[in-house]
C-alpha positions in Angstrom: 29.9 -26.9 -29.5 32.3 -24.9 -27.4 35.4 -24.6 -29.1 38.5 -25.9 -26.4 40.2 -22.4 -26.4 37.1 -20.3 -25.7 36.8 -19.3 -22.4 33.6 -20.0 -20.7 31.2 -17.4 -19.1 31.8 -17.0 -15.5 29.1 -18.6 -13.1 28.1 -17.3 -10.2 30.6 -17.3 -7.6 28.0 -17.9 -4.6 25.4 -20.3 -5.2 21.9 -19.5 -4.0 20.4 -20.7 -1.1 18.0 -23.4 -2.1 15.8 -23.2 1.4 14.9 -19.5 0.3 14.0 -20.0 -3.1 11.9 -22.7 -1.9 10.1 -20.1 0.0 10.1 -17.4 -2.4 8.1 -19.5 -4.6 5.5 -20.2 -2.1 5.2 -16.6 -1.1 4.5 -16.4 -5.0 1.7 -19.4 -4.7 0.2 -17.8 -1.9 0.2 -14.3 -3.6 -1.8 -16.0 -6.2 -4.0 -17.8 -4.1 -7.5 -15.9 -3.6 -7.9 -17.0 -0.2 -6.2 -18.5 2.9 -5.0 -22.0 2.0 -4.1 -25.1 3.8 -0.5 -26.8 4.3 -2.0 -30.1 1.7 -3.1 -27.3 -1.1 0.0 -26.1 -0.9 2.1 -29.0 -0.6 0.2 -30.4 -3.8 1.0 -26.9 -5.7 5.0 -26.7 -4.7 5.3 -30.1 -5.9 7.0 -30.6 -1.8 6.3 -32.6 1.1 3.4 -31.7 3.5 6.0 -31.7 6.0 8.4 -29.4 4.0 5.9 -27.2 3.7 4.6 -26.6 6.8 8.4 -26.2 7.8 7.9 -23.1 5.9 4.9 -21.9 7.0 5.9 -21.9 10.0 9.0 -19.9 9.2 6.6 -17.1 7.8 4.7 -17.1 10.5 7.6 -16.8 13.0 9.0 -14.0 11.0 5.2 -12.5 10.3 4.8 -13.0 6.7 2.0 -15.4 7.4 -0.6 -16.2 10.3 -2.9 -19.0 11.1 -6.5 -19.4 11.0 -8.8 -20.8 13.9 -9.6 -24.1 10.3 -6.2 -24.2 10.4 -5.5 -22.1 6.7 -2.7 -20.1 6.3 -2.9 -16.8 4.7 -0.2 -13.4 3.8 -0.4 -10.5 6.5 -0.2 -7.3 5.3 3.7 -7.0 6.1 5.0 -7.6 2.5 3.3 -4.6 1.3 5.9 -3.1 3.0 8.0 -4.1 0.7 5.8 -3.7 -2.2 5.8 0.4 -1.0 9.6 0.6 -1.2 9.8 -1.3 -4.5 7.8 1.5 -5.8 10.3 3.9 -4.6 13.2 2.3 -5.6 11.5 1.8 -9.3 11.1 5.9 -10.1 7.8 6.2 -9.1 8.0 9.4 -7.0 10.0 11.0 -9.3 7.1 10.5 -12.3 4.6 11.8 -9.4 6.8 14.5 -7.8 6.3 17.6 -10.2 2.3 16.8 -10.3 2.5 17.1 -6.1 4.6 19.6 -6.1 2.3 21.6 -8.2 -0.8 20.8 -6.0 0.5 21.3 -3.1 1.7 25.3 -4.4 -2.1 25.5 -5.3 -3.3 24.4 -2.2 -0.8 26.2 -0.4 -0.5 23.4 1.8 1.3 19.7 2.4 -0.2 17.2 -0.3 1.1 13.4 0.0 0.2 9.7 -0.6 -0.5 7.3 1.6 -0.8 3.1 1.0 -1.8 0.7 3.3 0.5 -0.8 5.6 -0.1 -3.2 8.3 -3.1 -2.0 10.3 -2.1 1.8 9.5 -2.2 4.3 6.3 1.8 5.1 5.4 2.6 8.1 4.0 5.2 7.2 1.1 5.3 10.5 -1.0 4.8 14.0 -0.1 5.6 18.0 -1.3 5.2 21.1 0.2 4.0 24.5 -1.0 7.4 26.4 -0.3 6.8 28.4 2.3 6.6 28.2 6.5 4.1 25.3 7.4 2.3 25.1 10.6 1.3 21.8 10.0 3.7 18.6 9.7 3.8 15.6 7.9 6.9 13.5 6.7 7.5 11.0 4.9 7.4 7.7 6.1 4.8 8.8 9.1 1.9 6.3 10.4 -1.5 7.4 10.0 -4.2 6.0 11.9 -7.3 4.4 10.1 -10.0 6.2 12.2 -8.7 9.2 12.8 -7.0 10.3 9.9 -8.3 11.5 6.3 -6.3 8.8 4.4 -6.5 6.3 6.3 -10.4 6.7 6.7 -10.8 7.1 2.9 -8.4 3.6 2.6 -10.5 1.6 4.7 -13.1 2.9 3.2 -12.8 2.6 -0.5 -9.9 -0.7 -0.6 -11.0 -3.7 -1.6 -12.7 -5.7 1.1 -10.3 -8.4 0.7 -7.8 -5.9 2.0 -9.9 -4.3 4.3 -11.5 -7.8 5.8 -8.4 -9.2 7.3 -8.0 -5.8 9.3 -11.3 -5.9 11.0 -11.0 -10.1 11.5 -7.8 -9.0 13.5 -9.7 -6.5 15.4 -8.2 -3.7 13.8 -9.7 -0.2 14.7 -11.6 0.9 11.8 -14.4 3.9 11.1 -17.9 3.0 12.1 -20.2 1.9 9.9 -21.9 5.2 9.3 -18.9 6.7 8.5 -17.6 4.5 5.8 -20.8 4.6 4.1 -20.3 8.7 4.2 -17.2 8.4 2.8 -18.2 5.8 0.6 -20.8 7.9 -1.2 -18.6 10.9 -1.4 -15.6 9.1 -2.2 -13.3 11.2 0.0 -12.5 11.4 3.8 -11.7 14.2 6.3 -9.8 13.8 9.1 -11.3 14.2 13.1 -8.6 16.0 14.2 -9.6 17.5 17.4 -6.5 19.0 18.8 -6.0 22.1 20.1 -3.6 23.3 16.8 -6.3 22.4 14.8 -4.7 20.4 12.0 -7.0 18.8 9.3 -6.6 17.0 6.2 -9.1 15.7 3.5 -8.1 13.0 1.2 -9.5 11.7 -2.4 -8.5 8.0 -4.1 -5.9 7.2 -6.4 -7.4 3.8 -8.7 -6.0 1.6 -11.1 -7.9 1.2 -14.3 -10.5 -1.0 -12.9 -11.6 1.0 -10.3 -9.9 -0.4 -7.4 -9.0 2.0 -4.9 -5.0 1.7 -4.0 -4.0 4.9 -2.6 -5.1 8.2 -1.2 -3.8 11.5 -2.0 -4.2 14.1 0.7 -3.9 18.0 2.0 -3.0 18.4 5.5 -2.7 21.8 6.9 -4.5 24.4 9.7 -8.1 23.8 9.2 -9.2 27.6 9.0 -6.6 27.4 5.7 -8.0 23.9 4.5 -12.0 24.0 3.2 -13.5 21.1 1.5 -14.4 23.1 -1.8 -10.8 24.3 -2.3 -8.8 21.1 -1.2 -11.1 18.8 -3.9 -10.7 22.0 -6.6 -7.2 20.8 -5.9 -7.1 17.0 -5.3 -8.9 15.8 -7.8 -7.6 17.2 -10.7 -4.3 15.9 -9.5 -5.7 12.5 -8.6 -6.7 12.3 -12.4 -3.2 13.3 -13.4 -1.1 10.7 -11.2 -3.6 7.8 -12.4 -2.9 9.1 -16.1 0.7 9.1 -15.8 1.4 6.3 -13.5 -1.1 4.3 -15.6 -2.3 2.4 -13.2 -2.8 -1.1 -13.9 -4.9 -4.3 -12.6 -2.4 -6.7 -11.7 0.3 -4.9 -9.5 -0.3 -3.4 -6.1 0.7 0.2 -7.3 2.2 0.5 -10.3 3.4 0.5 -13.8 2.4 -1.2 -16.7 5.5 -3.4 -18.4 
């Protein structure tokens, strides 16, 4: 018991909003959930009303955390991987990688980066240069496209196909079959630049420990600089280093153990 003359602890001054955690937690059934689910499934798991959650539902959708099936399911888009990317970011993770890319990218003599899925593109979220004048750009933060792009090819390539399925069920532009079976054999991707600078970039997977395929790391540069033998000398070696250090695990979309 509390003696009378010790001051309590201070609560919160601002009490949460009860709506939101409501809907938090059903972002966390959904995350758990290994396919799209309907509004009585759900309603059963929250412990809630059908009607309270489909209230919710619907507030996902309208702000596009969630869409609708044609059977009436409800699944997650791809938008709160967003999120997911800049959790990673906030949490350290490029500083663990940046010496490692920094070092690859001096030995390619080019721009190395990493790239994640987001939405129905690849994003680039971490990147170094060599140190000296580039003729090819890439910054961080840029969109790359899934067909026409060496990460993005080698993502929708290699992913999982329950990441890669919703893309094409949305009709997402993705590589023709040929070429992901290419890549798929080689296990990395080149881009089909054709522009007149000639900028080109190859691209090799970063896995967790079981294999799964949740990144791509990348040189970009001139193509009469960037050859496929010296870009994998370089790439893979490094790949091997990140997925050491980062100790990629099986849970988590990208990222630490503990």
């Amino acid at each position: 018991m509390t003696d009378a003359g010790t001051p309590k602890p201070p609560g919160p001054s601002t009490p949460p909003l009860t709506t939101v955690l409501k809907i938090l937690a059903l972002l966390d059934v959904l995350a758990d959930a290994p396919e799209p689910v309907r509004v009585s499934a759900l309603a059963r798991a929250m412990g809630t009303s059908r009607a309270e959650t489909h209230r919710q539902l619907i507030t996902l959708e309208a702000a596009g955390w969630m869409e609708q099936l044609p059977d009436g399911a409800y699944r997650l888009t791809l938008r709160p991987a967003h999120l997911g990317h800049a959790a990673l970011r906030q949490a350290g993770i490029g500083e663990r990688t940046a010496p490692l890319l920094e070092r690859a990218a001096r030995q390619a003599g080019e721009v190395v980066s990493i790239a994640v899925l987001d939405t129905d593109t690849a994003r680039v979220v971490q990147r170094a240069e060599p140190g000296r004048s580039l003729h090819a750009t890439l910054l961080l933060g840029d969109r790359l496209s899934l067909t026409t792009s060496a990460s993005g090819r080698l993502l929708a390539a290699l992913c999982s196909p329950e990441i890669v399925r919703p893309l094409r069920e949305r009709g997402v532009a993705l590589p023709d079959a040929d070429a992901l079976a290419v890549i798929t054999g080689t296990r990395w991707a080149t881009s089909t630049d054709d522009d007149e600078d000639g900028i080109t970039a190859l691209a090799v997977p970063l896995r967790r420990q079981d294999d799964e395929v949740v990144a791509a790391l990348s040189v970009h540069g001139p193509r009469d600089r960037v050859t496929t033998a010296e870009a994998l000398a370089v790439l893979r070696p490094a790949a091997r280093e990140i997925e050491a250090l980062l100790r990629l695990d099986t849970g988590g979309a990208f990222g630490l153990h503990g």
